[in-house]
C-alpha positions in Angstrom: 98.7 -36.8 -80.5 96.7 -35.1 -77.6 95.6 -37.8 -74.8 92.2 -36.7 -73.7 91.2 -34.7 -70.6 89.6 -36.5 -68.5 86.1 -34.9 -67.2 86.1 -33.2 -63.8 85.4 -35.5 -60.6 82.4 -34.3 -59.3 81.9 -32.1 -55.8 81.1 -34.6 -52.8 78.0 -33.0 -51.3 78.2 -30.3 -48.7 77.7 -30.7 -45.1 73.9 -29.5 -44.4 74.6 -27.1 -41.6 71.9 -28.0 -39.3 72.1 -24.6 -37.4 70.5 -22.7 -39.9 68.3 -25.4 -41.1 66.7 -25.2 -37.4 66.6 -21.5 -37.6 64.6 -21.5 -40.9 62.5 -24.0 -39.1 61.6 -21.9 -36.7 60.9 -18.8 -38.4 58.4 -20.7 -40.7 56.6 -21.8 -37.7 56.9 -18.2 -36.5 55.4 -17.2 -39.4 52.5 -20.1 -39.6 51.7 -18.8 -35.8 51.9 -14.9 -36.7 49.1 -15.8 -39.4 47.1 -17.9 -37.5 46.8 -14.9 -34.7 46.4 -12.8 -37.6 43.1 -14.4 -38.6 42.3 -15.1 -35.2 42.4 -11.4 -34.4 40.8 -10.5 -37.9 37.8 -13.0 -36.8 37.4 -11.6 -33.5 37.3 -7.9 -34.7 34.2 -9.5 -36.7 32.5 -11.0 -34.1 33.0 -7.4 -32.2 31.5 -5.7 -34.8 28.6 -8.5 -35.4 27.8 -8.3 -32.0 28.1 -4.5 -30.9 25.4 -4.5 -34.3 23.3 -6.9 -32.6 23.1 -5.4 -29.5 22.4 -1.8 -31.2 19.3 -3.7 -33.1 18.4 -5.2 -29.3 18.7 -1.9 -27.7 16.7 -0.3 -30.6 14.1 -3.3 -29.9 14.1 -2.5 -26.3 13.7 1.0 -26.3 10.4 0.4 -29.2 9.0 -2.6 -26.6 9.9 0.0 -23.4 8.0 2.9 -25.2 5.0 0.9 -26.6 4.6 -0.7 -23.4 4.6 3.2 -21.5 2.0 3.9 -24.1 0.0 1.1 -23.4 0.6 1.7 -19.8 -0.6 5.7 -19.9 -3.3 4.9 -21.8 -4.9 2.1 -18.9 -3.8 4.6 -16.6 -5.5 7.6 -18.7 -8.5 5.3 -18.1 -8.4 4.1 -14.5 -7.8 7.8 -13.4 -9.8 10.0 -11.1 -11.0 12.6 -13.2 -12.6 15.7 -11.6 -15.3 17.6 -13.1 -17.9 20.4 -12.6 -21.1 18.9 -11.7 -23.2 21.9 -10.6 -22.8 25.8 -10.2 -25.4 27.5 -8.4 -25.6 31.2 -6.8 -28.5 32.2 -4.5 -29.4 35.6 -2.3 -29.9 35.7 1.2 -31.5 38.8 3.3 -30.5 39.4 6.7 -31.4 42.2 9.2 -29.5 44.9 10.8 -29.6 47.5 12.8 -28.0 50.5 11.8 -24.6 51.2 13.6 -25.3 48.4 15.6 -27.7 50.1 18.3 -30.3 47.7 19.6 -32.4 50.1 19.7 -31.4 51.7 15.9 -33.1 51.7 13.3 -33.3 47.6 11.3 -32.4 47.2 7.9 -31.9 44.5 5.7 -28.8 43.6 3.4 -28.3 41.1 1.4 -25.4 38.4 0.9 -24.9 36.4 -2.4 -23.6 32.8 -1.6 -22.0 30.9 -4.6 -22.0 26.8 -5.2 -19.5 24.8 -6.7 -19.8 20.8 -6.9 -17.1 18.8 -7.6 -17.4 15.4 -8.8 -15.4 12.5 -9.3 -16.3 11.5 -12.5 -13.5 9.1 -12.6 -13.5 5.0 -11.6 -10.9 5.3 -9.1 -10.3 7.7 -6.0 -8.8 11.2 -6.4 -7.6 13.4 -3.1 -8.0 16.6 -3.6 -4.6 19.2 -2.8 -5.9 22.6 -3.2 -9.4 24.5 -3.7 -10.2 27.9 -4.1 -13.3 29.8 -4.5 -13.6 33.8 -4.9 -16.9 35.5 -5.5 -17.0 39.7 -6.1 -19.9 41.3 -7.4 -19.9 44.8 -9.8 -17.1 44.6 -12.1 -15.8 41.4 -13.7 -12.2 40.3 -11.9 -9.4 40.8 -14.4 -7.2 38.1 -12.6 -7.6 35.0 -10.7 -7.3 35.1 -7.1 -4.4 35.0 -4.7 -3.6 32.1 -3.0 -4.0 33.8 0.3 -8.1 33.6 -0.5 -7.7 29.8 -0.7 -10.4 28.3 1.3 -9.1 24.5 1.9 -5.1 23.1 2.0 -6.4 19.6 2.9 -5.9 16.6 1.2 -9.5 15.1 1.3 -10.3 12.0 -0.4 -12.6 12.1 -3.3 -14.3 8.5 -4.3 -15.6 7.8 -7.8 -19.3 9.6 -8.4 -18.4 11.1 -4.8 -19.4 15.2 -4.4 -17.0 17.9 -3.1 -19.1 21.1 -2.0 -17.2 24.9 -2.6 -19.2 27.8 -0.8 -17.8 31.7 -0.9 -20.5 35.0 -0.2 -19.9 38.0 -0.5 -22.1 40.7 1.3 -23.7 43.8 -0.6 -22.5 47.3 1.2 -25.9 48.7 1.6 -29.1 48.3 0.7 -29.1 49.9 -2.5 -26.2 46.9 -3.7 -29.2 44.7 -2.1 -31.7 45.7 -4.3 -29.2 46.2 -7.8 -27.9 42.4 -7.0 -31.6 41.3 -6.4 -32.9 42.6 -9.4 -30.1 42.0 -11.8 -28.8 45.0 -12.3 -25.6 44.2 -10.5 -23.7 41.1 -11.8 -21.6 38.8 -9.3 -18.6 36.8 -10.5 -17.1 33.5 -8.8 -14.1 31.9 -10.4 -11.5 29.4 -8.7 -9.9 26.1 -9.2 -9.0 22.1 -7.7 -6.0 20.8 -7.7 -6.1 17.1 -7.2 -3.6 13.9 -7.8 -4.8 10.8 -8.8 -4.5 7.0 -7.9 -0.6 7.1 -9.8 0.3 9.9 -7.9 -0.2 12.5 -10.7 -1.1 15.9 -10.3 -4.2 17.5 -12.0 -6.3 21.2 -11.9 -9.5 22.3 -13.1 -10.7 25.5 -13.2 -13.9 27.4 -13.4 -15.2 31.0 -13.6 -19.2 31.9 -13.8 -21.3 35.0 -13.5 -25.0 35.8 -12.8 -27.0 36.9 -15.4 -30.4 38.9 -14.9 -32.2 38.4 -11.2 -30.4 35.9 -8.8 -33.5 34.4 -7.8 -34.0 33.4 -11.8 -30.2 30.9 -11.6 -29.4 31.9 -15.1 -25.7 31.2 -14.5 -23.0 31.7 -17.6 -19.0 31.6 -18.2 -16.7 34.0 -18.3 -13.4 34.4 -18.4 -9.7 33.7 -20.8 -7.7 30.6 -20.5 -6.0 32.0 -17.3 -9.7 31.5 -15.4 -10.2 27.9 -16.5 -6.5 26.9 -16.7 -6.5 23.1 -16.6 -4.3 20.0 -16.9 
């Protein structure tokens, strides 16, 4: 007869080793950290981006305000500026006497000049000061060119009120006496063409230009335009 086996005694518990316990320990709170910077990193690459978008949508916003209030501000300056206009063109004939090679005693003659009238007005509500005018009258054929700026007649920098008058003058003399009586009766035109250049209250620079001719007799003042872009080149 077989005595039973007696079950196994059980294994006392092993020793915790509390070396790697603490390592464990630490590499799950090395982990918790590592996630926590993770997310904190993660939410401040979002607040980047949501605020490098806010501030394009602010500099878009800026730029619209900026350029609406330039508009706004061209357009009262547009209307506060001196603005420089043609108020009269006038050409007239004038006789004087000679004496022929310049002998007192010579024989007298009479030729004739043609003086030409520009008036500028300020037509604008605040002062202008005008830069640079230039008048050039010719008579016979019509000028293909404008002027050189050697012919200008005034460099100055004269003030020009609102509803104030600024007078150009130019003559030209006839040869002889024949030109005398061809300009008199018509049959000779005369041309006068020039410019202004002027700035205005803001400082900005502005030209007009003008180009007439007689038409029939002098002493009528029929007075009409002539001339391509070139002659009334304005801005």
């Amino acid at each position: 007869m077989k005595l039973p086996v007696p079950p196994p005694m059980p294994s006392p518990p092993a020793t915790p080793n509390w070396v790697e316990l603490a390592d464990l320990k630490v590499q799950q709170q090395l982990a918790e950290i590592a996630q926590q910077m993770m997310w904190l990193t993660v939410g401040q690459l979002l607040l980047a981006i949501f605020g490098t978008i806010a501030l394009i949508v602010t500099l878009r916003e800026s730029r619209r305000a900026t350029a609406t209030a330039m508009k706004a501000l061209h357009v009262q300056q547009s209307a506060e500026r001196a603005v420089l206009v043609v108020e009269s063109q006038s050409c007239e004939m004038v006789y004087r006497p000679y004496r022929m090679d310049g002998d007192p005693a010579g024989e007298l003659i009479i030729k004739g000049a043609v003086i030409s009238t520009v008036k500028i007005e300020n037509a604008g509500p605040s002062i202008g000061f005008l830069k640079r005018t230039a008048l050039w009258i010719q008579y016979g054929d019509e000028p293909s060119t404008v002027g050189n700026d050697d012919q200008i007649i005034d460099s100055r920098h004269v003030p020009l009120d609102p509803g104030e008058i600024f007078t150009l003058s130019a003559e030209v003399e006839a040869a002889d006496t024949d030109d005398t009586n061809k300009l008199t009766d018509g049959f000779i035109p005369c041309w006068f063409h020039g410019y202004v250049e002027y700035e205005d209250l803001f400082g900005e620079s502005h030209r007009i230009g003008f180009a007439y001719r007689t038409v029939d007799e002098i002493r009528m003042g029929e007075i009409a335009e002539f001339g391509d872009d070139a002659f009334w080149k304005s801005y």
